[in-house]
C-alpha angles and dihedrals in degrees: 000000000000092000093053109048082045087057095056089049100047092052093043097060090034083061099044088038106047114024091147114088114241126273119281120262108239082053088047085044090047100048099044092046082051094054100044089052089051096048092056088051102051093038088067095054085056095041084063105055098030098111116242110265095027146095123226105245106178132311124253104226088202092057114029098226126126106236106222128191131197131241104288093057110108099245089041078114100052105066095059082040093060086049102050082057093053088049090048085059109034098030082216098156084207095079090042092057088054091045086054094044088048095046088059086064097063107024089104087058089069086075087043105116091166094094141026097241099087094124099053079048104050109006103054088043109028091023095053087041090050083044093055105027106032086218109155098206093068086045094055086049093054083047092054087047095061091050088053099046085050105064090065091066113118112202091200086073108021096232143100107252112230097204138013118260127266144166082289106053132013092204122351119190114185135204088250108069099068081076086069090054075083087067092049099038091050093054099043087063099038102059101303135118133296097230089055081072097039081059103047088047095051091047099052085047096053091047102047078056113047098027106055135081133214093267080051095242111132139246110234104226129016117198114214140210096231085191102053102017096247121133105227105190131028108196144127136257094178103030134072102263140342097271095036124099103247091215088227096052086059099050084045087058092043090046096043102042095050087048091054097052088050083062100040108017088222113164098209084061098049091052095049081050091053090037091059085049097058085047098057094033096057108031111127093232096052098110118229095253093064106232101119126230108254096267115012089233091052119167100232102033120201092013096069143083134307121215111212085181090069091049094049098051086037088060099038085052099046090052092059082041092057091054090059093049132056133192114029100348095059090046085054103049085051099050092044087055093041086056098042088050087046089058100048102044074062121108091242088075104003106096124243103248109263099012126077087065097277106302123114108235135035133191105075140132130228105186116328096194095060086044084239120146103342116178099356144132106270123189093222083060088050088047099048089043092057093039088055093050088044091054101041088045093058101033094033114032 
C-alpha cells in the first residue's frame, strides 16, 4: 500500500511541478560540455595559487586571499576528488598529477578514528583515484579507512557516532554521516569485511528511525543515551532551529539513502529516498529556481541566503535516484537536476573564469548559526556539481 500511495504522489506533483519536458539533449550536451571545460580551466587557476601542503578551503571576496586547511578538516578529501572527475573527462595528466601531490597531504587521515567523515576524507579522493587508476595502493587506503570509520560504531545504539562526547553532547550522531556509509559499503564489497556492511546497515536503519519526522524531512543532530539506546534530545547545530529542515541535511538523506539502496537494493531504502524527494520538490519555499534557501524554515524568507551546496548535492542525488525509478518519476528527478544544473551553470553562481578564487560556484553556506563561511565558494559544492555533470554526461547524454 505504501508504494503505492508513494507512486500517485510522486506522479501528481510531477505533474503540477514539472509540467515542462525536459530540456533537449544537444542544450543539455552543450551546457554540460561547457561547464566541464570551464571547471578544468579554472581548477588550474586554483591549482596555481593553492600553497604547497595545503587544501583550498573557500575564498574570502573582501580580501581577495584563498583560505586553505590542512589534512584533518572534513572536506580535506573533496578538492583532489574534484580533480580525479575532471580527469576522468578531459584525460589532462596535469590535473592527475595534482590529484596525486594532494593526496599525499591526507593519506595518514585514513588512519584518523578520531571523526565520522572518513568518507568525505578518503573515498571521494583515494576511492575515485583506485576507480580510475586500479592502483592497489589507494584501495588498501579506502580499506584502512573503513577500519578506521568502524571502530566508532557503537552497538547501544546501533550507529556510527559523528563526534566524541563532551560536556555538549553524550553521543551525537548528524545527517551527514550517512554520506560516509559510501566508504563502508564500498569496502564491504571490495574485499572488506562483512561487518563494514552490518554497520552501515544498522546505522541507516537507526537513522531512518530516529531522525525523521512524519513529513519525512530530517532533525540535524540526535543525542544519544549511550547507556540505554534512546536518543534524548533532537536539535540542530547547522539549521535554523531544532524543528527546521537545514537545506543541506536533506540533500545529505536524498543522497545517502539512494546511495544505500544502490549497495544493498533495499527497498525501504529506495522509498525514504523518494519520500525526501517529495519533501524538498514540493515545499512551498523551495524557489523556482530550484537552489534552496539555506534551511527550508528560514527566518527571512526570501531575503536570506541560498545554498548552492544543497543544490549540488540535490541534483547529483536526484540523478542516481533517476536511474532506480521509471515513468513519470524518473522523468521528475531528471528535470529537477537538469534545473538545478541549469541554474548553476548561470552567471548568478557560475563563476566568472579566473575570479572566485578559483572555485567554480559561489553562493553557499557553511554553518549560519556560527557565522562560518556564509555565502561563499566551498569545495564540497564544487564536488557534487561536477559529480552531477559527470553523471548526467555519461547516463543522459
Amino acid at each position: 500500500m505504501k508504494k503505492i500511495i508513494l507512486s500517485g504522489i510522486l506522479i501528481s506533483f510531477c505533474a503540477v511541478l514539472f509540467a515542462q519536458k525536459r530540456t533537449p539533449v544537444e542544450s543539455m550536451r552543450k551546457l554540460v560540455t561547457g561547464d566541464l571545460v570551464f571547471s578544468v580551466k579554472q581548477y588550474k587557476s586554483l591549482m596555481n595559487i593553492l600553497p604547497t601542503g595545503k587544501m583550498p578551503k573557500t575564498y574570502d571576496a573582501a580580501t581577495n586571499k584563498l583560505v586553505t586547511s590542512d589534512a584533518d578538516w572534513w572536506c580535506s578529501g573533496f578538492y583532489p576528488g574534484t580533480l580525479w572527475y575532471l580527469y576522468e573527462y578531459s584525460a589532462d595528466t596535469v590535473l592527475k598529477r595534482e590529484a596525486e601531490q594532494r593526496m599525499a597531504i591526507i593519506k595518514q587521515e585514513a588512519f584518523n578514528s578520531g571523526n565520522h567523515d572518513l568518507g568525505f576524507k578518503i573515498f571521494c579522493s583515494f576511492g575515485n583515484a583506485y576507480r580510475l587508476t586500479g592502483q592497489e595502493e589507494y584501495k588498501q587506503l579506502v580499506q584502512t579507512a573503513a577500519k578506521s570509520l568502524a571502530t566508532r560504531y557503537r552497538p547501544s545504539i546501533k550507529s556510527i557516532q559523528s563526534w566524541d562526547s563532551s560536556a555538549m553532547y553524550k553521543c551525537p550522531v548528524i545527517i551527514d554521516n550517512l554520506m560516509n556509509l559510501e566508504l563502508l559499503e564500498w569496502s564491504s564489497k571490495n574485499g572488506g569485511d562483512k561487518q563494514f556492511d552490518d554497520i552501515a546497515v544498522n546505522h541507516a536503519n537507526t537513522t531512518l528511525k530516529n531522525h525523521f519526522r512524519p513529513d519525512y524531512s530530517s532533525y540535524h543532530l540526535i543525542d544519544y543515551d549511550l547507556s540505554t539506546g534512546k536518543a534524548m534530545r533532537k536539535i540542530t547545530r547547522q539549521g535554523a532551529a531544532d524543528s527546521s529542515a537545514w537545506s543541506r541535511g536533506q540533500a545529505w538523506g536524498l543522497y545517502g539513502y539512494t546511495m544505500m539502496y544502490r549497495f544493498t537494493n533495499d527497498s525501504r531504502y529506495l522509498v525514504q529516498a523518494k519520500y525526501i524527494a517529495r519533501f524538498i520538490l514540493t515545499h512551498p519555499r523551495l524557489p523556482a529556481d530550484m537552489i534552496p534557501y539555506w534551511d527550508f524554515d528560514a527566518p527571512g524568507i526570501p531575503n536570506t541566503y541560498r545554498d548552492a551546496s544543497a543544490a549540488a548535492v540535490m541534483a547529483s542525488a536526484f540523478l542516481e535516484l533517476s536511474r532506480y525509478t521509471g515513468g513519470q518519476s524518473k522523468t521528475l528527478y531528471i528535470v529537477a537536476a537538469e534545473k538545478i544544473i541549469r541554474t548553476l551553470s548561470s552567471p548568478l553562481y557560475r563563476a566568472k573564469p579566473g575570479t572566485n578564487g578559483g572555485f567554480l560556484l559561489k553562493h553557499s553556506v557553511g554553518a549560519i548559526p556560527f557565522n562560518a563561511e556564509v555565502d561563499v565558494p566551498l569545495t564540497y559544492a564544487d564536488y557534487y556539481f561536477v559529480e552531477a555533470l559527470i553523471r548526467y554526461k555519461k547516463w543522459y547524454l
